[in-house]
N, C-alpha and C positions, 0 to 999 in steps of 0.2 A: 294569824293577825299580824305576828311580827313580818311575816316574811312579806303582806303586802305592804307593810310600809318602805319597808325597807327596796321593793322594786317601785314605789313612788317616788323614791331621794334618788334612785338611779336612774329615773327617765329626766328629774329635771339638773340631775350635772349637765348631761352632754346641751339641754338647752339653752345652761349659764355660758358654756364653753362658747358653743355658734353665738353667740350674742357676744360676748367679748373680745371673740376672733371678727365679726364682721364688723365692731366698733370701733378693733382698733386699722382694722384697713380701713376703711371711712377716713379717719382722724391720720392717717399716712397721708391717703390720696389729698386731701385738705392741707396736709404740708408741705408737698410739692405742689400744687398749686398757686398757696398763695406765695410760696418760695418766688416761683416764676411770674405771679403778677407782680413781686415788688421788684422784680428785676428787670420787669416792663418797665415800670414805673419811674426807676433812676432812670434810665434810658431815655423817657420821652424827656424826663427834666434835663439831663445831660444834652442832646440833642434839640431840644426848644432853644433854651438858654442862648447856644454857642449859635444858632441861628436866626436871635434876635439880634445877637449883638455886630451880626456883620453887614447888614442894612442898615440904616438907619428912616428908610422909608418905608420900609416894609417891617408890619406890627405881625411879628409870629405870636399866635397865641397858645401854642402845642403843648407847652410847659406845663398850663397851672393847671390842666388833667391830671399831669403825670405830679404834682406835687400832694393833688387829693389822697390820689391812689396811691401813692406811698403812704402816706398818714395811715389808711383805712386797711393796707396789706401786714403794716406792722402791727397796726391794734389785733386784724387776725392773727398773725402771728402769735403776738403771745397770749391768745384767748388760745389758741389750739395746745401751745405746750407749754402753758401755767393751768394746774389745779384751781388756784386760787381768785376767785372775780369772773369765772370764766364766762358766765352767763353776762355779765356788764360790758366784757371786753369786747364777746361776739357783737351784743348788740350795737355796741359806736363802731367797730371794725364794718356792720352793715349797713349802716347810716353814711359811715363816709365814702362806703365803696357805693353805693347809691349814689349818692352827688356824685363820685367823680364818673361814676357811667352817664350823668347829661351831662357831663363837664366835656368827657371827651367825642360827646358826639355833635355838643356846639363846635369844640375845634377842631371837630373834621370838615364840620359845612364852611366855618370860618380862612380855616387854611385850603382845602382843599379846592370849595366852590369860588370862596372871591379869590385867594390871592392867586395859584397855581391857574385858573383858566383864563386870567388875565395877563400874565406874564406869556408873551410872546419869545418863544424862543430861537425862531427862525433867524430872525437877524443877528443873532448872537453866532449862531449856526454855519452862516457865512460871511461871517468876519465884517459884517457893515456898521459894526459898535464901534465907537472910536473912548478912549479913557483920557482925562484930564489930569493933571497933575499940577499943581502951582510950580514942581522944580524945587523945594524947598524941603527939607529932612524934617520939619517942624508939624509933630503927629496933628495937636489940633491948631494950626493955622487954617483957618477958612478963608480964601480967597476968593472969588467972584468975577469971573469974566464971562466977554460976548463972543460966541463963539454961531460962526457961519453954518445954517444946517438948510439941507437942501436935500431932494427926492425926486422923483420922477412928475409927481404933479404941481409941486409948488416949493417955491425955495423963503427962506425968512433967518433970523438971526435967536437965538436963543441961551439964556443965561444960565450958565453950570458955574459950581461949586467946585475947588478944587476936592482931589480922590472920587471923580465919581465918574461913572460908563453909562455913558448917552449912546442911543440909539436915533438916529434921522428919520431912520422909516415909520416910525411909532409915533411920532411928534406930529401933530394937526398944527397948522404955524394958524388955522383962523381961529380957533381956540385957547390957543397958546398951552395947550397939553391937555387940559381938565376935560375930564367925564372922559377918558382916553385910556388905552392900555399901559402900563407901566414902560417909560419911554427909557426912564434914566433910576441910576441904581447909585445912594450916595453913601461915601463912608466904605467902600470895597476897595482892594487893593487893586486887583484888577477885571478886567473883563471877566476874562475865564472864572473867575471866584463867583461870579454871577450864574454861572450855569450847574457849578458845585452847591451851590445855595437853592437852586431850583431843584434840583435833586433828593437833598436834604427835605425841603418842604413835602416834598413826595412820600420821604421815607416817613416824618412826622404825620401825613394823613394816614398811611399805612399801619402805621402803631398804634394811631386812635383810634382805628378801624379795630382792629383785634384788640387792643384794652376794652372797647364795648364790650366785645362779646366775652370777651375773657372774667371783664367786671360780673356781669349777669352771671355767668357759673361759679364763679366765688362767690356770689352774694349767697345764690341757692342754698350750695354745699356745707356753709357757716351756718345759716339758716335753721339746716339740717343736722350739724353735730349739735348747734344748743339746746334744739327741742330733745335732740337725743338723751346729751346729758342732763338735760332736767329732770324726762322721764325716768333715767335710770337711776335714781337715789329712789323711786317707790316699788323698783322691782324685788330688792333682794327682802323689803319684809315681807312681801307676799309666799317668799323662796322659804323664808326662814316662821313662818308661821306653825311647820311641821313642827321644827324643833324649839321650839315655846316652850321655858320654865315652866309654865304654871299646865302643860299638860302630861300625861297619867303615864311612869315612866312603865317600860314591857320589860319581864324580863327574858335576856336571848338565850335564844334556843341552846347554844354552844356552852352556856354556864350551868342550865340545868343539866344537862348531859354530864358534867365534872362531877355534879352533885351524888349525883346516882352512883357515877362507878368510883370515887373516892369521896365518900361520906367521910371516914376517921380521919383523912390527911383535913379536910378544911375544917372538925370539930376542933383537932391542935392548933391550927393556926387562930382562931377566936378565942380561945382559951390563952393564947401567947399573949393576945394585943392586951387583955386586962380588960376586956370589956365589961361594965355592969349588967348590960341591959340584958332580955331576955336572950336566949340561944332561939340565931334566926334558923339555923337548917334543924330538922326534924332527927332524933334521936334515934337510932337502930339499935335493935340488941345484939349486941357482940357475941362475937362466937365462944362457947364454951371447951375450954382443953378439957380434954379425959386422959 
């Protein structure tokens, strides 16, 4: 009877063992993970930001993905390696990394469908952008002139802002621009920063691109370690139910065997401690000298 309990305590170690070897890679791979989504995340805000601010006609909106997704990679964060709250933490960590997976995939249609397929960059290409300047060192001086633009179908006169790269060939003069491709770029230093900026907007759809998909597999895998650890605060009493106080203790096979071949040594030692109570080991008669 002892020994089969005792090969039941042994089959369920190695069980506890696989279970808290495969919990704790789980809860690794979950930390490089969202390690690498928050470091998406500064990124698209780093790179949004810097490419709002050097148009001023063109509304990048790359950023406030990547502002989500940091909030929701750092709540993951420390829901993965704080004890404490862990089940609250995951749960806003996937609430926010939710929003920011439609966040980033309105700015991808946003940047990528309107603003990048409307931006012509042929003319930029071959040097047919010409850049204005007032002449004046004075950052926000806006000045305003008419400036002569002309094309192969039609010529007309058109009003730029000083710091800004006008393009002639993009310009509809019956129009006068509207419902038209991005003609002129205001607020850039120079031309060239124009096609740096194009770029840029490229790498921004690219990042939202992969924050989707990125988002969706952190959402899953957080998903997955807090159902995990909920469960496992009810494992270890089912583990520990064998060894329950209140049941019927066995005695091991290794102590009755001491019993047997030294009776006298364990009579002295109960007799040492002062015990009152009855004598637990069984009394032998001793050997008689002749």
């Amino acid at each position: 009877m002892t020994v089969k309990t005792h090969a039941a305590t042994g089959k369920d170690q190695p069980v506890m063992k696989s279970r808290a070897t495969e919990m704790a890679l789980r809860v690794r791979r979950a930390l490089w993970l969202v390690l690498g989504m928050l470091s998406l995340s500064l990124l698209l805000v780093i790179l949004g930001l810097y490419a709002t601010t050097r148009a001023e006609n063109l509304n990048v909106s790359g950023y406030s993905s990547g502002v989500i997704l940091t909030l929701g990679s750092f709540l993951g964060l420390l829901g993965v390696c704080l004890e404490e709250n862990r089940k609250q933490l995951l749960t806003a960590a996937i609430l926010f990394l939710s929003f920011g997976i439609i966040a980033s995939f309105l700015c991808l249609v946003i940047d990528g469908a309107f603003i990048v397929v409307n931006m012509d960059m042929r003319p930029l290409k071959a040097e047919r952008c010409q850049y204005y300047s007032s002449g004046r060192s004075y950052l926000y001086d806006n000045i305003y002139t008419s400036v002569s633009c002309w094309n192969p179908k039609e010529s007309c006169n058109m009003t730029v802002r000083s710091g800004t790269c006008y393009c002639c060939d993009l310009y509809n003069c019956a129009n006068g621009g509207y419902l038209s491709n991005y003609y002129e770029f205001v607020g850039v230093q120079s031309c060239e920063e124009v096609f740096c900026l194009y770029i840029m907007i490229w790498m921004l759809s690219a990042l939202n691109l992969v924050a989707f998909f990125g988002g969706i597999l952190n959402t899953a895998l957080l998903g997955n370690i807090r159902n995990l650890r909920s469960s496992s605060h009810e494992i270890p009493a089912s583990w520990s139910s064998a060894s329950s106080p209140t049941a019927p203790l066995l005695m091991d096979a290794s102590e009755h065997t001491v019993q047997q071949l030294y009776p006298s040594t364990l009579m002295h030692l109960s007799t040492a401690e002062g015990t009152a109570g009855p004598q637990r080991f069984p009394s032998l008669p001793m050997p008689h000298k002749e």
